[in-house]
Backbone as numpy.savetxt, mean C-alpha at the origin, in Angstrom:
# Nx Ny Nz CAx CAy CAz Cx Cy Cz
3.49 -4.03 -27.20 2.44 -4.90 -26.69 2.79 -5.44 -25.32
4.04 -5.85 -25.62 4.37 -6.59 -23.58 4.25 -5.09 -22.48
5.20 -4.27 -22.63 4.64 -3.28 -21.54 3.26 -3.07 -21.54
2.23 -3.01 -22.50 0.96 -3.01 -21.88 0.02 -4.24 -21.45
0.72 -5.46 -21.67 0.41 -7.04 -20.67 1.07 -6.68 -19.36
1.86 -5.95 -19.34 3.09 -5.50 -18.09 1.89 -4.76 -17.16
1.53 -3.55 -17.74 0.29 -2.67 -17.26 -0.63 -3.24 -16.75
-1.33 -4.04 -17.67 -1.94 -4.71 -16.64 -1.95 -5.85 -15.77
-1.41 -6.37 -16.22 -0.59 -7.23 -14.66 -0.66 -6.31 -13.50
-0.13 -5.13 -13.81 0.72 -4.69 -12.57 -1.10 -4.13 -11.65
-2.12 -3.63 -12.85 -3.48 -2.86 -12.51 -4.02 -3.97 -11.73
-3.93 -5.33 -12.14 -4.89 -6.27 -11.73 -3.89 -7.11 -10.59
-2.53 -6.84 -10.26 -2.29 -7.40 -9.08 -2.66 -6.42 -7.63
-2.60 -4.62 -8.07 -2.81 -3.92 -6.80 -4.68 -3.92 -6.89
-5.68 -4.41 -7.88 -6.98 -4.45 -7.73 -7.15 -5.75 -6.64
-6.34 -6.74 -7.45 -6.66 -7.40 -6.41 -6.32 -7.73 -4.60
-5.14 -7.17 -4.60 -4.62 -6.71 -3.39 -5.89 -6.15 -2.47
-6.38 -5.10 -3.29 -7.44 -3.91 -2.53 -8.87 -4.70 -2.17
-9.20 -5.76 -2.82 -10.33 -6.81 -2.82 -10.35 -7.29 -1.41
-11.79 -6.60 -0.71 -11.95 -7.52 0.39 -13.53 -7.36 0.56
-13.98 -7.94 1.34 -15.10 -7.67 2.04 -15.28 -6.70 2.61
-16.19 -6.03 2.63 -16.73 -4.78 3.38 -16.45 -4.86 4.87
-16.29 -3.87 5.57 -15.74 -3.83 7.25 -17.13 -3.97 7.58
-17.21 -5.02 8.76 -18.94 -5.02 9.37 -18.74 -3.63 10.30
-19.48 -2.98 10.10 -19.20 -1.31 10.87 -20.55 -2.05 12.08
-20.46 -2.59 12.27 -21.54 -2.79 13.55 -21.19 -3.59 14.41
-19.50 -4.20 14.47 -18.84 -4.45 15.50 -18.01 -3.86 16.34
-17.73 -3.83 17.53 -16.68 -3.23 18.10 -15.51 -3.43 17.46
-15.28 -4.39 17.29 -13.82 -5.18 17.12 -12.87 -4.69 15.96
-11.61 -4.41 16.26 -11.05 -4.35 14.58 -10.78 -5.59 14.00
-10.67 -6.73 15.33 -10.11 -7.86 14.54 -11.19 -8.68 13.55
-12.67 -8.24 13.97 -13.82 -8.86 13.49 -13.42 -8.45 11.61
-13.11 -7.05 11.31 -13.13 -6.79 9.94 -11.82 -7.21 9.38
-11.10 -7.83 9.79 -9.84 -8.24 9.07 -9.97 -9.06 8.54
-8.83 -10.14 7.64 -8.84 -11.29 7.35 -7.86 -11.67 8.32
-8.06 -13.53 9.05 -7.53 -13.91 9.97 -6.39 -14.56 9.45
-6.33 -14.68 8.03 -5.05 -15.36 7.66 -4.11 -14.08 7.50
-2.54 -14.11 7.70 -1.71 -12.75 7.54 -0.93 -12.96 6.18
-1.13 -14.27 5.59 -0.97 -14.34 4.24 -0.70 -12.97 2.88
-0.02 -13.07 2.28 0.26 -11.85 1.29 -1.31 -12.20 0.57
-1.98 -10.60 0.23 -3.25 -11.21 -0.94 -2.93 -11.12 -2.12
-1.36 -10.77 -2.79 -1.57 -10.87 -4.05 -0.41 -11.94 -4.62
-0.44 -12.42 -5.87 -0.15 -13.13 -6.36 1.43 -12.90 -6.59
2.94 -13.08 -6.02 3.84 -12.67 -6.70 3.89 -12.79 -8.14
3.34 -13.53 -8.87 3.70 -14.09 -10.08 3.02 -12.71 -10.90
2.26 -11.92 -10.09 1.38 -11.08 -11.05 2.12 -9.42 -10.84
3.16 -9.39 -10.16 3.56 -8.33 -9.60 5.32 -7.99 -11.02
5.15 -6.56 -11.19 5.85 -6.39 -12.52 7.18 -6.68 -11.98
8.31 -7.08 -13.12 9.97 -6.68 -12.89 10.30 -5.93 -14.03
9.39 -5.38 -14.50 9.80 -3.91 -15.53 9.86 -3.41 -14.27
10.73 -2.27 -15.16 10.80 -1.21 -14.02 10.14 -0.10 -14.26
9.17 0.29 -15.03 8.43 1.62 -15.58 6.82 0.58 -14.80
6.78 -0.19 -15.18 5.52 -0.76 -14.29 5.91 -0.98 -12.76
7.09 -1.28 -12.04 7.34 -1.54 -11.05 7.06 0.13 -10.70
7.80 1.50 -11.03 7.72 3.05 -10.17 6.08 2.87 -10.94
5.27 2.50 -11.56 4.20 3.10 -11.48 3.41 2.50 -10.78
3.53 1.21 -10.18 2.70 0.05 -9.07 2.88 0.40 -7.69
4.28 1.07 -7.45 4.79 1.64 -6.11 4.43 2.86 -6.11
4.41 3.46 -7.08 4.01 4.79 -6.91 1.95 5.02 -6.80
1.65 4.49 -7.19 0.63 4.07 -6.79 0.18 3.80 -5.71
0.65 3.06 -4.82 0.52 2.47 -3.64 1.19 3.50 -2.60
2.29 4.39 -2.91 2.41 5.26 -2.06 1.42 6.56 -2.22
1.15 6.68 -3.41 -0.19 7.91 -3.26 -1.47 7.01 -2.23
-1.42 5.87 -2.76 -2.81 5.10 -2.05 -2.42 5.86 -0.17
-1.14 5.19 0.06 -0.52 5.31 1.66 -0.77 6.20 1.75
-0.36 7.70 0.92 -0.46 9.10 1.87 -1.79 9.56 1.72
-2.61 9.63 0.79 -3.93 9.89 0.66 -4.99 9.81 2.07
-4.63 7.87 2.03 -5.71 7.52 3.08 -4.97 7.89 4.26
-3.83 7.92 4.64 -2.91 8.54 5.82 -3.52 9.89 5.99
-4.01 10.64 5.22 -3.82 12.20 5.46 -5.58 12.28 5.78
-6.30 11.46 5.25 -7.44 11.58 5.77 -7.69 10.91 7.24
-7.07 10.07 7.57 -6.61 9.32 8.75 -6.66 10.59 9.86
-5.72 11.21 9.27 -5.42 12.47 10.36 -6.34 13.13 10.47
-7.41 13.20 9.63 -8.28 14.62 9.52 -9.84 13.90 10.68
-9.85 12.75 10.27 -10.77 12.07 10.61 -10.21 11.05 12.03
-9.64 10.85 12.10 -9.74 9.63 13.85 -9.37 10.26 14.46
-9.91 9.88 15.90 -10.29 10.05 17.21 -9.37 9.31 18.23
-8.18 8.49 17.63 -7.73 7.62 18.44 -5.89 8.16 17.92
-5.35 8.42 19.07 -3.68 9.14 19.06 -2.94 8.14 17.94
-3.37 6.96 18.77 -2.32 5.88 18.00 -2.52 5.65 15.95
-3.42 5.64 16.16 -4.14 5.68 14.19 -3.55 7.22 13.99
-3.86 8.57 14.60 -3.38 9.12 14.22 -1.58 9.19 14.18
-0.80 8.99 15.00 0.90 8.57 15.13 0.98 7.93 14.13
0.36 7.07 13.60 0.59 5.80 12.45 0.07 6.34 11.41
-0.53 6.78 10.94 -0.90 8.04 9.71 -0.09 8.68 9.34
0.52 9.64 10.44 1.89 10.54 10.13 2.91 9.58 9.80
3.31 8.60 10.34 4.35 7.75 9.74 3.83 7.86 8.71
2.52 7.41 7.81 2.64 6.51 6.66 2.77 7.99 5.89
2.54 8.71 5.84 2.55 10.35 5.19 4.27 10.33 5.17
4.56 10.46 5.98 6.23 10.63 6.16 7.08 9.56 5.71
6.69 8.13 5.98 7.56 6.92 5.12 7.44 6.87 4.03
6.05 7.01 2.93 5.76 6.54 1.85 6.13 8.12 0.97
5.89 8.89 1.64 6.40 10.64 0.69 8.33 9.93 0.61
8.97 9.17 1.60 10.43 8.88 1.62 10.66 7.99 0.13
9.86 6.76 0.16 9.79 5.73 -0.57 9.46 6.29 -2.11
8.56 7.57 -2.45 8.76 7.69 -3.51 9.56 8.73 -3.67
10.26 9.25 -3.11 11.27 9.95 -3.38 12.69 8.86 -3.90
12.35 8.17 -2.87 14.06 6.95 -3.59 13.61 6.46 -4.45
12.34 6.23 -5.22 12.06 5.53 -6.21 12.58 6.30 -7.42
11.56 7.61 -7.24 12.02 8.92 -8.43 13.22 9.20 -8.33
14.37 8.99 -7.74 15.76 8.88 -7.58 16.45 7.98 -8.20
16.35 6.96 -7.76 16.54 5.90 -8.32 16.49 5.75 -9.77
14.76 5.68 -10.21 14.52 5.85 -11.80 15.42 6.31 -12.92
15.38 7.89 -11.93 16.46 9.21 -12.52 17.91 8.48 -12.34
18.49 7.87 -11.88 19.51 7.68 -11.75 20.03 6.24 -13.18
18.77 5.77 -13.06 18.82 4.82 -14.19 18.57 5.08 -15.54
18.45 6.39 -15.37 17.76 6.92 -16.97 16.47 6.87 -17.81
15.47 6.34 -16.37 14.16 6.38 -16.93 13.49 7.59 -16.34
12.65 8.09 -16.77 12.09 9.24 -16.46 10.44 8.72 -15.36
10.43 8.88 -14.86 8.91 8.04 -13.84 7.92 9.48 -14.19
7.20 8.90 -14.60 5.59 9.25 -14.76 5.18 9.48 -13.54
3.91 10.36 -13.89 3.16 10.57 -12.87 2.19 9.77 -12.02
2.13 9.95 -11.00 1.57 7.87 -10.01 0.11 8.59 -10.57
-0.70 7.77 -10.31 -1.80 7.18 -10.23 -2.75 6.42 -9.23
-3.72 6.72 -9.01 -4.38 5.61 -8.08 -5.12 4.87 -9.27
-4.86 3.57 -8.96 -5.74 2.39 -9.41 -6.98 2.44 -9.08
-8.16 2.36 -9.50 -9.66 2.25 -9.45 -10.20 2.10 -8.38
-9.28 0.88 -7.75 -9.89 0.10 -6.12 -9.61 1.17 -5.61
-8.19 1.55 -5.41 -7.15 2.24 -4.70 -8.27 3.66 -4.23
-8.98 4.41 -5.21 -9.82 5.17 -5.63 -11.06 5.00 -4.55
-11.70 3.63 -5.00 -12.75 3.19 -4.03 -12.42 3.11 -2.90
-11.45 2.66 -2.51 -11.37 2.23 -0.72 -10.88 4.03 -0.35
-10.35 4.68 -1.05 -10.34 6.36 0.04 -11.68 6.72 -0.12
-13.08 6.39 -1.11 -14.40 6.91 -1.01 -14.65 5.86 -0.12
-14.50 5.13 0.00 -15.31 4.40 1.30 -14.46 4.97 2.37
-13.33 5.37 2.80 -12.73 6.15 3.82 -13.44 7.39 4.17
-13.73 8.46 3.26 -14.14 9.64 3.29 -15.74 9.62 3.44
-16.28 8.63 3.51 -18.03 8.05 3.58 -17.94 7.64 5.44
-16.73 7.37 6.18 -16.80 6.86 7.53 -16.38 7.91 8.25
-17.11 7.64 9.67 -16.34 8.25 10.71 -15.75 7.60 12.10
-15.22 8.27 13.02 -15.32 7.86 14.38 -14.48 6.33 14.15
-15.06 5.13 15.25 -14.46 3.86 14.91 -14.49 2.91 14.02
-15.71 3.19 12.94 -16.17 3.06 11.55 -14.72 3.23 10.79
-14.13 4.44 10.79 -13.08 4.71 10.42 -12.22 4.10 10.63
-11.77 4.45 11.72 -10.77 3.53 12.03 -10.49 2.27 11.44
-11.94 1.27 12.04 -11.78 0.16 11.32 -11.27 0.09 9.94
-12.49 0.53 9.48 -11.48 0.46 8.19 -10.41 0.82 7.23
-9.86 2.02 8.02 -8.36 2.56 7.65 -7.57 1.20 8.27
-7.65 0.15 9.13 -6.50 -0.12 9.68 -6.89 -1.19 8.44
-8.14 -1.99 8.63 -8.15 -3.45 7.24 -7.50 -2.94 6.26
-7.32 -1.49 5.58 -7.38 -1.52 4.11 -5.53 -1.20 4.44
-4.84 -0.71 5.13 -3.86 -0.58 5.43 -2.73 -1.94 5.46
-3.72 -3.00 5.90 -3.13 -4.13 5.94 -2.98 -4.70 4.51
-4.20 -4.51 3.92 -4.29 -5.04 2.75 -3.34 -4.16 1.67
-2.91 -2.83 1.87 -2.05 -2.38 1.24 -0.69 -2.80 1.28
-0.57 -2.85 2.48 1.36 -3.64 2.60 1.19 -4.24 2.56
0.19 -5.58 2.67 0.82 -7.03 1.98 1.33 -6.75 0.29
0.38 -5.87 -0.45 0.67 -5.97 -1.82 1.74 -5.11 -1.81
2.09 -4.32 -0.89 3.32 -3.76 -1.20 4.70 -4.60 -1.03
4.50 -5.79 0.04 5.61 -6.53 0.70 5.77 -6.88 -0.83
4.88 -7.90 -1.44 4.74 -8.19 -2.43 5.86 -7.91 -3.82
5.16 -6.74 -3.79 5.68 -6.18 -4.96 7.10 -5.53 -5.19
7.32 -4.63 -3.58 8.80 -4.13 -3.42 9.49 -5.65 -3.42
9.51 -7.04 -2.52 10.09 -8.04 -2.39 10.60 -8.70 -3.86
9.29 -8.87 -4.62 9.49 -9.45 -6.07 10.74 -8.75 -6.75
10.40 -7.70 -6.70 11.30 -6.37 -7.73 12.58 -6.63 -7.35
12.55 -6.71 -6.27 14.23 -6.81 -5.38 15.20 -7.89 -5.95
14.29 -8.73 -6.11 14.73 -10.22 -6.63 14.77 -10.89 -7.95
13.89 -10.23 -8.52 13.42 -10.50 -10.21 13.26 -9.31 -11.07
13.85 -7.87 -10.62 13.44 -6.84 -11.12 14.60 -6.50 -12.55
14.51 -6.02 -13.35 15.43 -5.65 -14.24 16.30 -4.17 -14.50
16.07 -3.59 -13.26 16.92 -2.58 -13.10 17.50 -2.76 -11.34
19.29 -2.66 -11.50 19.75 -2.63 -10.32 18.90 -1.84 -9.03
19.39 -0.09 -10.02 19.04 1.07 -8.74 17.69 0.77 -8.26
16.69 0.29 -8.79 15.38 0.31 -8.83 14.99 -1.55 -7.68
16.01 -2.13 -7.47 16.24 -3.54 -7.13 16.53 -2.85 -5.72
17.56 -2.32 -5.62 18.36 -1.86 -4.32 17.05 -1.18 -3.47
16.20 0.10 -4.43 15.20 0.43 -3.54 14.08 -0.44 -3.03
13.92 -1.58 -3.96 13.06 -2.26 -3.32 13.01 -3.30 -2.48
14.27 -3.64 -2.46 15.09 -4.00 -1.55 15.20 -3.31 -0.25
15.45 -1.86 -0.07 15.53 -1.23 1.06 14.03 -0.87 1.83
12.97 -0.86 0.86 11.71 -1.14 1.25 10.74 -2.12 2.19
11.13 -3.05 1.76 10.70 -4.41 2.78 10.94 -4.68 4.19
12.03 -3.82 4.46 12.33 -4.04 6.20 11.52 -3.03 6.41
10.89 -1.79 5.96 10.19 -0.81 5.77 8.74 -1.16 6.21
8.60 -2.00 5.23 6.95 -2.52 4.44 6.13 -3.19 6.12
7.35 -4.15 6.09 7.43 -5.12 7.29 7.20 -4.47 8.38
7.86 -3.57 8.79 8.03 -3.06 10.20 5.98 -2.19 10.41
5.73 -1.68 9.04 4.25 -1.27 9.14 3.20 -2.04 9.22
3.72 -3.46 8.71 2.28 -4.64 8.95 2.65 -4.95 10.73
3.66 -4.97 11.17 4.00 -5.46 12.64 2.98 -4.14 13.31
3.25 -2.75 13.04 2.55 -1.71 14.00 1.25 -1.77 13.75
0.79 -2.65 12.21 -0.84 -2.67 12.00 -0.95 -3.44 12.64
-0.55 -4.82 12.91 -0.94 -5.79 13.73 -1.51 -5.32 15.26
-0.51 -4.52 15.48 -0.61 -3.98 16.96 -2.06 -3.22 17.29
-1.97 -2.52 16.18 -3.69 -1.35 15.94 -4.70 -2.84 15.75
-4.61 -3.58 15.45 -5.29 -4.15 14.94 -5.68 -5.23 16.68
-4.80 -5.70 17.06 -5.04 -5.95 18.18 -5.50 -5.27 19.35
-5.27 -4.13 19.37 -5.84 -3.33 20.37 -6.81 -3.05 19.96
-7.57 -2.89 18.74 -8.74 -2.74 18.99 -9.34 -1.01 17.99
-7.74 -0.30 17.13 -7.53 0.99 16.78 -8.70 0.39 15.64
């Protein structure tokens, strides 16, 4: 019964992570569709320290990263969104590799990721945009992904119940961090 209170905890902290308002696609601005607070949106308290819910919340969130990354590439018009796409394709394919390492190293076997429902919705609202439409909203939903990732790798690091699985999420956050600083940047210029 607790791993599946665990489950969903972990479903309803990355749903709510993904929760925002619709991008006004009829502004120039990227900063117009953001939220102006840089605040984390999800709740630490709701984020797992199992560790079979922790590789399936991260693993999640890195299919979310490369998914919308790879449509990123297929779809924008702007170098820099595309440069920052290939990172997230190339960091987050890294991140679940040390995770599934890790796991394996601890003697749990990691399941196959999943996208969460939202996770689901926001690449159909990706694959529904084009041009700076796009953009926009690859960079909002991007933001809104690493906060719940700061989130969740940070928690684990600190409250998690497996070392190897602590250490990676631990090595994640200077990671996590360094991608909300280059969204900031897209986000200020205008990507």
């Amino acid at each position: 019964m607790k791993p599946m209170l665990l489950a969903a905890a972990a479903t309803a902290a990355l749903s709510l992570a993904a929760c925002s308002e619709p991008a006004d696609t009829t502004d120039d601005t990227a900063a117009d569709t953001l939220p102006a607070d840089p605040a984390p949106t999800v709740d630490a308290a709701l984020t797992p320290t199992v560790a079979t819910e922790y590789i399936a919340a991260a693993g999640a969130g890195d299919m979310y990263e490369i998914e919308s990354s790879r449509l990123a590439l297929e779809k924008t018009e702007s170098e820099a969104v595309r440069t920052f796409a290939q990172m997230m394709v190339d960091d987050h394919t890294g991140t679940t590799e040390q995770i599934t390492s890790a796991a394996e190293a601890a003697g749990i076997t990691p399941g196959g990721a999943a996208l969460t429902p939202m996770q689901q919705t926001m690449i159909d609202e990706l694959t529904a945009l084009s041009g700076a439409d796009f953009d926009r909203a690859y960079v909002r939903q991007q933001l809104e992904a690493h906060r719940a990732a700061l989130d969740l790798h940070r928690n684990y690091s600190q409250n998690g119940d497996t070392e190897e699985l602590r250490e990676v999420g631990a090595a994640a956050v200077p990671i996590v961090e360094g991608h909300i600083t280059e969204l900031e940047g897209l986000n200020a210029s205008g990507e």
